[in-house]
Backbone as JSON Lines, residues from 0, in Angstrom:
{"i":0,"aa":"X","n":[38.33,20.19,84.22],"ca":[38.55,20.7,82.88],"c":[37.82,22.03,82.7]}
{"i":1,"aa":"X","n":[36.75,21.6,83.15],"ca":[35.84,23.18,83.2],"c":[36.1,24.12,83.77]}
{"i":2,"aa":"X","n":[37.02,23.81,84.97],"ca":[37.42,25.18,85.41],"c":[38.82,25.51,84.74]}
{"i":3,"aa":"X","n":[39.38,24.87,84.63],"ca":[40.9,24.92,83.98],"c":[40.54,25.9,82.78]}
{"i":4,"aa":"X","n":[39.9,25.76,82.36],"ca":[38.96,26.81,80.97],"c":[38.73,28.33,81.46]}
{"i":5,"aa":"X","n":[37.68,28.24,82.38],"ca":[37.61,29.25,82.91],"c":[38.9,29.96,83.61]}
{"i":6,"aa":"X","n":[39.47,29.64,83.81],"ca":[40.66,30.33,84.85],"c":[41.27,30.75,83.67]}
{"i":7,"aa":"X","n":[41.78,29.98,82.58],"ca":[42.74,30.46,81.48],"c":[41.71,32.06,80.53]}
{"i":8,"aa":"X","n":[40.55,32.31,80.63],"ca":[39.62,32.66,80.52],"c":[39.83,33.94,81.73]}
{"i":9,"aa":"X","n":[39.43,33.87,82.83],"ca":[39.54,34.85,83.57],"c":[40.92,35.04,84.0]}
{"i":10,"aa":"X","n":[42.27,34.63,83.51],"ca":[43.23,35.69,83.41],"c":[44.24,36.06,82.1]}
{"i":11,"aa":"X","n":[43.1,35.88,81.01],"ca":[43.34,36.36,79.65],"c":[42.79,37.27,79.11]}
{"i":12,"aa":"X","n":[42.81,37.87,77.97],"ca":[41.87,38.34,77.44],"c":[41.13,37.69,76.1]}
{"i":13,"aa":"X","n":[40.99,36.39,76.84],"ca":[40.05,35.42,75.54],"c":[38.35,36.05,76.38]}
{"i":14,"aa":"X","n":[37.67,35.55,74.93],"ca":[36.28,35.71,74.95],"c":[35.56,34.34,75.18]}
{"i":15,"aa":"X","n":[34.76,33.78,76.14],"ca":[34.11,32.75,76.43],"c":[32.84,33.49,76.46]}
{"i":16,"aa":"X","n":[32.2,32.26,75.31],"ca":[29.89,32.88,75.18],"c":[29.97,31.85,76.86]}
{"i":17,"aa":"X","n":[30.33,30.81,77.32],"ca":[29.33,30.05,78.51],"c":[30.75,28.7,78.45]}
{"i":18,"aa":"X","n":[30.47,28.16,79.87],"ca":[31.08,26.83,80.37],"c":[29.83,26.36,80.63]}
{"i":19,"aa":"X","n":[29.9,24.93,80.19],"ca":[28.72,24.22,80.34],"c":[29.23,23.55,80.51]}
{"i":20,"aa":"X","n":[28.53,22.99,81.81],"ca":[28.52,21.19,82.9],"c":[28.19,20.5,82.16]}
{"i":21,"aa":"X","n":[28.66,19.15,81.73],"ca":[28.26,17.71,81.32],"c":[27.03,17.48,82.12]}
{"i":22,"aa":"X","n":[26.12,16.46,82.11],"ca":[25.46,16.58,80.55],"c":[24.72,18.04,80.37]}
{"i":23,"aa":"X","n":[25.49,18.27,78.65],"ca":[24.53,19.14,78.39],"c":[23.23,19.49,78.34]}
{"i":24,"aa":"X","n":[22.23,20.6,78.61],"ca":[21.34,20.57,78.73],"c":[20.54,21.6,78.03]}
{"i":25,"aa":"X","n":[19.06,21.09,77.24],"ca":[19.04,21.93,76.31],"c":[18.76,23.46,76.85]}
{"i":26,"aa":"X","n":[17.62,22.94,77.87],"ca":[17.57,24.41,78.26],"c":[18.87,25.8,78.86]}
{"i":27,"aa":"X","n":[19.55,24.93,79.39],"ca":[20.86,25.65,79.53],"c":[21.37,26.37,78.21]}
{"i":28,"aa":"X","n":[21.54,25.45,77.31],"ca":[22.2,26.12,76.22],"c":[20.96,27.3,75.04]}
{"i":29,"aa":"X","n":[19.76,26.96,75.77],"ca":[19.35,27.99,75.09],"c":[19.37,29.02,75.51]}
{"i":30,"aa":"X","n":[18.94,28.63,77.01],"ca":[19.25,30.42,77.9],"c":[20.68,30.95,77.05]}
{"i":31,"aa":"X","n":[22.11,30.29,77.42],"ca":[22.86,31.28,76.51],"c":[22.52,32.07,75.49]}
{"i":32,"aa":"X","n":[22.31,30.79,74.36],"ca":[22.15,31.5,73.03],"c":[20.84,32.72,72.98]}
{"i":33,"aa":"X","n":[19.99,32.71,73.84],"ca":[18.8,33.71,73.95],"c":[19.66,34.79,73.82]}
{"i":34,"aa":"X","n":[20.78,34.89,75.5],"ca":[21.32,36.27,75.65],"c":[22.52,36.67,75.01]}
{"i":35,"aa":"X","n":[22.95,36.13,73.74],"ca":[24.0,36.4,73.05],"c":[23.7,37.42,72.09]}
{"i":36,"aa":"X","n":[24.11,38.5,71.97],"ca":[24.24,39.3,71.14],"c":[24.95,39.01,69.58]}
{"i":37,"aa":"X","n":[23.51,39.09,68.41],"ca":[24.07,38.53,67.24],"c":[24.61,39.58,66.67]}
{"i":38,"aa":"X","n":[24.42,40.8,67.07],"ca":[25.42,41.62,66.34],"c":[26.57,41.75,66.76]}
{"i":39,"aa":"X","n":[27.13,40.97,67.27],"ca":[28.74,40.79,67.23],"c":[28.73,39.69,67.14]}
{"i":40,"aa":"X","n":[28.46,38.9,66.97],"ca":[28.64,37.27,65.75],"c":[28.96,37.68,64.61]}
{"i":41,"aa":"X","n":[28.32,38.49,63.2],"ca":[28.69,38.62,62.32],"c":[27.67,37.52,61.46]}
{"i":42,"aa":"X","n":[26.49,37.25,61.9],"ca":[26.05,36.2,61.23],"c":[24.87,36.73,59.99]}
{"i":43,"aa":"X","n":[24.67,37.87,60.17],"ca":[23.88,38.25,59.59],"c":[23.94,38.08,57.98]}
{"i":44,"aa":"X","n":[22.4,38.41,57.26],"ca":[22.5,38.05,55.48],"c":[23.93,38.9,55.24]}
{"i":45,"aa":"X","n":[23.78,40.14,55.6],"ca":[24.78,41.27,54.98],"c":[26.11,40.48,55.08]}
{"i":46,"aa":"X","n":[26.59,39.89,55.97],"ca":[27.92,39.61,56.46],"c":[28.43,38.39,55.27]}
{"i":47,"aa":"X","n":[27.17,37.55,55.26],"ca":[27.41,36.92,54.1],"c":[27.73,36.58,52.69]}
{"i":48,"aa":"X","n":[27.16,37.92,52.61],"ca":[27.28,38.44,51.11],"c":[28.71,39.73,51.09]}
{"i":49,"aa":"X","n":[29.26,39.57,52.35],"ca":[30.18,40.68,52.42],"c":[31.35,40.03,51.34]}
{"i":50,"aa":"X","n":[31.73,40.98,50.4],"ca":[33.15,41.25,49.83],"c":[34.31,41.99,50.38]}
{"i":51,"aa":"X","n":[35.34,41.5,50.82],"ca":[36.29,42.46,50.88],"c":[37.52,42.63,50.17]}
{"i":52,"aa":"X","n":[38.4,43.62,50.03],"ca":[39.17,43.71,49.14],"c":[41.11,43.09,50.23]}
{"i":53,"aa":"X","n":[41.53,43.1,48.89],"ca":[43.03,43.09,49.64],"c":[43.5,44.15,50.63]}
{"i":54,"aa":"X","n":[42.79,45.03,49.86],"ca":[43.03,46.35,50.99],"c":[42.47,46.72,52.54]}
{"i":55,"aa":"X","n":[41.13,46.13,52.13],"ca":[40.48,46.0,53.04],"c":[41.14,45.22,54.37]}
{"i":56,"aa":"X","n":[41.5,43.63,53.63],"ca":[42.29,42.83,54.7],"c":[43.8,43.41,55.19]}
{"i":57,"aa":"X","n":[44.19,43.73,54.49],"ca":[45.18,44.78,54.75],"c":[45.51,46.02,56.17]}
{"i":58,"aa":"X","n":[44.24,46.25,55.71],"ca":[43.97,47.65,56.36],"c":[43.7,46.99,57.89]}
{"i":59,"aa":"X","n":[42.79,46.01,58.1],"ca":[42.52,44.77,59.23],"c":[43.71,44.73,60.03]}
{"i":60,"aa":"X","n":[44.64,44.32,58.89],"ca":[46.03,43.42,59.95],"c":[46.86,44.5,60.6]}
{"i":61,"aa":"X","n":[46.8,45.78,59.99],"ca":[47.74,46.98,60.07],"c":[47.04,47.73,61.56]}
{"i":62,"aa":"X","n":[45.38,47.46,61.73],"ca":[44.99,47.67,62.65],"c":[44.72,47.26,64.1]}
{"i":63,"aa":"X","n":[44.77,45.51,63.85],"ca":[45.2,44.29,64.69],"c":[43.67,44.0,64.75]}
{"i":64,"aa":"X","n":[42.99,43.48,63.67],"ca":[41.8,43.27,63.62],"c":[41.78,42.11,63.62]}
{"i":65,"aa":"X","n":[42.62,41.34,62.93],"ca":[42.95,39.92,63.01],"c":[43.42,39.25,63.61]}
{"i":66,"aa":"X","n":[42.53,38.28,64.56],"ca":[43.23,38.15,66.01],"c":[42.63,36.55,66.45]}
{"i":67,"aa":"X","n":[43.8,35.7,66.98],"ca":[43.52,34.8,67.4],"c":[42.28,34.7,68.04]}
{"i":68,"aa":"X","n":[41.92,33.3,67.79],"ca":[40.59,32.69,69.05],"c":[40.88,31.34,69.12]}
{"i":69,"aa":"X","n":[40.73,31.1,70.38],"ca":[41.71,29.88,70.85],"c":[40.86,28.39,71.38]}
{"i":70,"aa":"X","n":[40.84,27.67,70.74],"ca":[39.34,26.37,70.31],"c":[40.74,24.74,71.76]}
{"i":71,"aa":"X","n":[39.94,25.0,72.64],"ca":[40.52,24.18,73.16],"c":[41.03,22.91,72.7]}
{"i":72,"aa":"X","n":[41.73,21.71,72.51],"ca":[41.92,20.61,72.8],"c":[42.48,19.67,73.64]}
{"i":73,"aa":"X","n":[40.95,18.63,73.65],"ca":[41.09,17.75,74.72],"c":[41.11,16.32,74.44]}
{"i":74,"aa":"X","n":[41.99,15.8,75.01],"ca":[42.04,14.03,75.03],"c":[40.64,13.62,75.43]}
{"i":75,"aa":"X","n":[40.18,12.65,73.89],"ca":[38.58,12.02,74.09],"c":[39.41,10.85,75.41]}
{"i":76,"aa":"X","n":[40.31,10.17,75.12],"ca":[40.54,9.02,75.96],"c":[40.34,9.36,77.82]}
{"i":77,"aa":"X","n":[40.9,10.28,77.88],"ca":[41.14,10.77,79.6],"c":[40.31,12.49,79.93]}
{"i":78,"aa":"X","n":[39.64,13.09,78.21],"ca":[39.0,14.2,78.81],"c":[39.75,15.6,79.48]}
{"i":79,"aa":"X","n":[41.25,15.16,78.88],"ca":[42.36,16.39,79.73],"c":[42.53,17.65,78.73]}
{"i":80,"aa":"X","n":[43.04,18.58,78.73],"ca":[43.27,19.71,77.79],"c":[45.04,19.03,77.79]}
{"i":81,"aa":"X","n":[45.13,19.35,76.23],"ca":[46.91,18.99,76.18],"c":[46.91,20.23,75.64]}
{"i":82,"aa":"X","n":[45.92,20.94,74.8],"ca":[46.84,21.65,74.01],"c":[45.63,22.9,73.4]}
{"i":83,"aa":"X","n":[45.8,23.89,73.02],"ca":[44.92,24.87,71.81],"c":[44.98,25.09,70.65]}
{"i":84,"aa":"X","n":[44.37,25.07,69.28],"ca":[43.92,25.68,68.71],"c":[43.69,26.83,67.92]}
{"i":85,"aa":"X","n":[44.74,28.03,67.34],"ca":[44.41,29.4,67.03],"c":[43.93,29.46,65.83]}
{"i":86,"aa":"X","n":[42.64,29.8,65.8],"ca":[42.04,29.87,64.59],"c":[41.99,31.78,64.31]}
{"i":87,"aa":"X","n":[41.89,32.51,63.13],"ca":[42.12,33.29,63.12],"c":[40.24,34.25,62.95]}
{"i":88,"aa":"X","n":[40.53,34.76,63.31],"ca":[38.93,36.14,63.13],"c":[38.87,37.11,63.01]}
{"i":89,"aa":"X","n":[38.21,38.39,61.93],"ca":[38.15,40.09,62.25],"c":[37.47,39.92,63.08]}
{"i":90,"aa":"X","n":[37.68,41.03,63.45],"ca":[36.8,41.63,64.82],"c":[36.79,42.97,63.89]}
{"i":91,"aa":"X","n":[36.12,42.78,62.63],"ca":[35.48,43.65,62.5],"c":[34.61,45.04,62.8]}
{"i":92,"aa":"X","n":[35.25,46.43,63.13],"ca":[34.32,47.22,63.16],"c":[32.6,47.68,63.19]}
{"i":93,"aa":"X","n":[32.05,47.0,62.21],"ca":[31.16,47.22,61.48],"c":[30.24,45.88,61.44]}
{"i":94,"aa":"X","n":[31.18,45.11,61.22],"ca":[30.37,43.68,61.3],"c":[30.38,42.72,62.18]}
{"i":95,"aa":"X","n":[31.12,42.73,63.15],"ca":[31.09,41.9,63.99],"c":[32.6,41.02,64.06]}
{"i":96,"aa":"X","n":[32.53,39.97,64.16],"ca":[33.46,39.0,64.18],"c":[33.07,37.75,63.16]}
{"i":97,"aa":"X","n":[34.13,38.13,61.83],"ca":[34.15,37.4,60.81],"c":[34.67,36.13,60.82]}
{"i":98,"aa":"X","n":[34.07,35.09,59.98],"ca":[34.95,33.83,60.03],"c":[35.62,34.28,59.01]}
{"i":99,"aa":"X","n":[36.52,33.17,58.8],"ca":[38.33,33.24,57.88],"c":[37.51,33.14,56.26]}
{"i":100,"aa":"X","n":[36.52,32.4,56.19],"ca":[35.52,32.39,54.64],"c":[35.67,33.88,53.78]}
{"i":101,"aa":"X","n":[35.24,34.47,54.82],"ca":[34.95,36.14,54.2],"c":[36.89,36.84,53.77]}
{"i":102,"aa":"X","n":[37.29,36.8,54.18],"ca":[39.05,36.94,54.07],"c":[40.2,36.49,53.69]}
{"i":103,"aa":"X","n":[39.93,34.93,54.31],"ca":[41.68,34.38,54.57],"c":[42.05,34.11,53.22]}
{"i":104,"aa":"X","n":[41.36,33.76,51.53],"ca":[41.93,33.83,50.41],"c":[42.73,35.15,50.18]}
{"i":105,"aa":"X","n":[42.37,36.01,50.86],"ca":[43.65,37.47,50.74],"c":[44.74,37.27,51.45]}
{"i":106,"aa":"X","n":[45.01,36.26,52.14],"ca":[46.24,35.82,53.36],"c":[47.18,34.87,52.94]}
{"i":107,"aa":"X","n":[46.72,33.66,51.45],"ca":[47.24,33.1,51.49],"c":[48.69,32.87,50.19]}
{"i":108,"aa":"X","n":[49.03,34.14,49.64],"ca":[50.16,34.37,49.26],"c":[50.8,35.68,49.33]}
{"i":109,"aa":"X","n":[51.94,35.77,48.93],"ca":[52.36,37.07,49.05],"c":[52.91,37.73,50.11]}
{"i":110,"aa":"X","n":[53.16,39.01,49.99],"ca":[53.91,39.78,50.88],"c":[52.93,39.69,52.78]}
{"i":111,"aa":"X","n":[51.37,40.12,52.11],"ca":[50.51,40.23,52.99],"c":[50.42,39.09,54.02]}
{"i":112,"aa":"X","n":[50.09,37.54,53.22],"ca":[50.47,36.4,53.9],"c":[51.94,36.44,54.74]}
{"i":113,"aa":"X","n":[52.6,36.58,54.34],"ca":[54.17,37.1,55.38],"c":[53.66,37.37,56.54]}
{"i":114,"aa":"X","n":[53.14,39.08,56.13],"ca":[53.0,39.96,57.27],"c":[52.06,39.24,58.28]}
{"i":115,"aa":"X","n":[51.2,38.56,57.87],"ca":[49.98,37.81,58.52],"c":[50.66,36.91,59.65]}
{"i":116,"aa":"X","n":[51.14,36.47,58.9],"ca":[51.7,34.87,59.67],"c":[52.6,35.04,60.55]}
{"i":117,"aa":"X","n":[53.44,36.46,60.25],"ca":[54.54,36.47,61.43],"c":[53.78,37.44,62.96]}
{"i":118,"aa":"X","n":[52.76,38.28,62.32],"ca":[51.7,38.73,63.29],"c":[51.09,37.89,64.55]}
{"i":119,"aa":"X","n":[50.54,37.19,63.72],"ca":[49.44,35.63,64.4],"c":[50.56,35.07,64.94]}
{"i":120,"aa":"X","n":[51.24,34.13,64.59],"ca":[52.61,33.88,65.27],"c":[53.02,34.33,66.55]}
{"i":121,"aa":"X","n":[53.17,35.47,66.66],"ca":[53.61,36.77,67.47],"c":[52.58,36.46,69.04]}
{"i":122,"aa":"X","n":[51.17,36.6,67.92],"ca":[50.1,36.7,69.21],"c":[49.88,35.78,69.49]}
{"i":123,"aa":"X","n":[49.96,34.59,68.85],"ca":[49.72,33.17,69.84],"c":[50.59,32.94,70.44]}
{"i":124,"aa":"X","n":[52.11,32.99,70.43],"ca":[53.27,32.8,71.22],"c":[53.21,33.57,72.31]}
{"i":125,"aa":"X","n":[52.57,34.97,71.8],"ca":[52.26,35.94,73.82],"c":[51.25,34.97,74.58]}
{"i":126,"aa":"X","n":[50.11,34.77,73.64],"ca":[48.62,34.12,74.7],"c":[49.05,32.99,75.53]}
{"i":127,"aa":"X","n":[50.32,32.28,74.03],"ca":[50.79,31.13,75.07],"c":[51.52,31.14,76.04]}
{"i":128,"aa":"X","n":[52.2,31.55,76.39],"ca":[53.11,32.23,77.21],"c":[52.3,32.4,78.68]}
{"i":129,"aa":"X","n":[51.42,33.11,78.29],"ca":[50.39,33.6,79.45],"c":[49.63,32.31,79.79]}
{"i":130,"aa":"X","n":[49.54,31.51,79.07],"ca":[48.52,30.02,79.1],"c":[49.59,29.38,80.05]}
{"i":131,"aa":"X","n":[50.68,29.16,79.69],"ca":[51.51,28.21,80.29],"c":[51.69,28.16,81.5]}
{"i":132,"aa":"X","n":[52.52,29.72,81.82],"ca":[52.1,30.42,83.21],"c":[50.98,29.58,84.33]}
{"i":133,"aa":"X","n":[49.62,29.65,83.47],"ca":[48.9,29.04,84.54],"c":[48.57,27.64,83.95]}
{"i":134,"aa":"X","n":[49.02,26.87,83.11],"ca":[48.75,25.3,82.7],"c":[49.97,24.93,82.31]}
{"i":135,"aa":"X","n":[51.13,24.8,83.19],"ca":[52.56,24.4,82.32],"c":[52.57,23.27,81.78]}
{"i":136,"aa":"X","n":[51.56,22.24,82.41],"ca":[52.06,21.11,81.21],"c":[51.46,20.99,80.17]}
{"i":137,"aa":"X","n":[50.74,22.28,79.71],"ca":[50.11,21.84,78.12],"c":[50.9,22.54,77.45]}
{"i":138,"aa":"X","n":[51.9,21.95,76.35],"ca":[52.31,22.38,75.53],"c":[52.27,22.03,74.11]}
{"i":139,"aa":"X","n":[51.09,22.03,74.04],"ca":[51.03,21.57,72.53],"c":[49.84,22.84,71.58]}
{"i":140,"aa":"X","n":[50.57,23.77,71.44],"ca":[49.48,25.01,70.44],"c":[49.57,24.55,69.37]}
{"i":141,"aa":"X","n":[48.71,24.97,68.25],"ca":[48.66,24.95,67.33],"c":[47.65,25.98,66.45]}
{"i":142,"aa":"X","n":[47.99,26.21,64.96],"ca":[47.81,27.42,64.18],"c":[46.9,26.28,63.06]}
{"i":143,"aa":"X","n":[45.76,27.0,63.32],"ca":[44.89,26.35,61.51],"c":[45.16,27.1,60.8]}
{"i":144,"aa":"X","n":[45.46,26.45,59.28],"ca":[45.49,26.97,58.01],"c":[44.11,27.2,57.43]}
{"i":145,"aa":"X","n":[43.24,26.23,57.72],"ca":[42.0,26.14,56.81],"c":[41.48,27.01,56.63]}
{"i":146,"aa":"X","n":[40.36,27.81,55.69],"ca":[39.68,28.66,55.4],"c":[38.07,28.65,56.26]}
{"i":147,"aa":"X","n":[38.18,27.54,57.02],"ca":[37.35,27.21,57.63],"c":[36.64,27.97,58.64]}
């Protein structure tokens, strides 16, 4: 499974922080998090308190700022990957890489929502495409709505 990750990983252009071996281990996972760069997380006070406008999100989608990130799923019963996940993120300029909190209420009616959805759409149907290629029997993608 772990490598099946990685491979979809090294011939994509998804972003992986670390693959970690069962059992997890703390020190392992702290070394990561030590060398992760939080200024491209987006976690900071500022980011939190960030407002943006319609325009703003706007201006995002017109630029392709808004861009899938792809949250594996795996069968708890057998531990297999059937399927992914596209949750949506800025990749913000300035701030890093936003969760959907800071934005996705500007996405969810209207003309803009359209433009959004047939975008994202667009780009998960390429990633998948490219996924399949090297995992043909997972075919099960999927798109979150949540603001989550």
């Amino acid at each position: 499974m772990l490598d099946t990750v990685q491979g979809v990983v090294d011939a994509s252009e998804l972003n992986l922080l670390a693959v970690f071996p069962k059992p997890l281990k703390m020190a392992e996972l702290s070394r990561v998090l030590d060398g992760y760069n939080p200024e491209w997380s987006g976690t900071d006070e500022s980011v939190s308190k960030l407002s943006v406008s319609e325009e703003d999100v706007a201006h995002a989608l017109q630029q392709r700022q808004l861009v899938p990130y792809y949250q594996p799923k795996v069968s708890i019963k057998d531990d297999v990957l059937f399927g992914m996940e596209a949750l949506v993120r800025w990749e913000h300029p300035q701030y890093g890489v936003l969760a959907p909190a800071v934005f996705v209420h500007h996405l969810e009616e209207g003309e803009l929502a359209v433009r959004f959805f047939y975008q994202f759409l667009r780009d998960v149907c390429a990633a998948m495409k490219q996924f399949l290629a090297l995992r043909p029997g997972c075919t099960r993608p999927s798109i979150c709505r949540c603001p989550c």
